[in-house]
N, C-alpha and C positions, 0 to 999 in steps of 0.2 A: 255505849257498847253496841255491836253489833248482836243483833235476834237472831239471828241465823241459826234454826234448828242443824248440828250435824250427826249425821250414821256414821256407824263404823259397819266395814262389810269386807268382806275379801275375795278377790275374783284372780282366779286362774286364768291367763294371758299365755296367746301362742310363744312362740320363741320370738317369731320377728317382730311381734307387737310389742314386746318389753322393749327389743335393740331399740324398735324404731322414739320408743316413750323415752328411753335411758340418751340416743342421741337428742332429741328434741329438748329433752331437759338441758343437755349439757350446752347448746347452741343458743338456747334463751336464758342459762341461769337461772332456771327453777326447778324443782320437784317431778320428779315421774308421776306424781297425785298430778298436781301443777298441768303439767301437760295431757294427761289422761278426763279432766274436768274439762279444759280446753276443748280437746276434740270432741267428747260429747255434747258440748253446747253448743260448738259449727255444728256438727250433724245433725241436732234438732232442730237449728236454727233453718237449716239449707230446708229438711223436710218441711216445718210448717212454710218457710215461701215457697214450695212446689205444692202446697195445698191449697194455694191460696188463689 
């Protein structure tokens, strides 16, 4: 099985940032979660190689 500690939490999202999570979901086949863990892991990812 997979460890993976998970949270449950809930965040308030602009209006374009649901559309944009709600289209990406529908274009890949996955979850608005899905796409919203997506994009914060490129965005972390991009910052630590601008730290680097």
């Amino acid at each position: 099985m997979n460890n993976v500690k998970r949270v449950r939490w809930t965040a308030q999202l602009p209006v374009d940032v649901d559309r944009y999570l709600s289209d990406e979901a529908q274009k890949n086949c996955t979850s608005k979660n899905a796409e919203l863990i997506r994009a914060v892991r490129n965005a972390r990812e991009v910052a630590e190689s601008a730290a680097a």
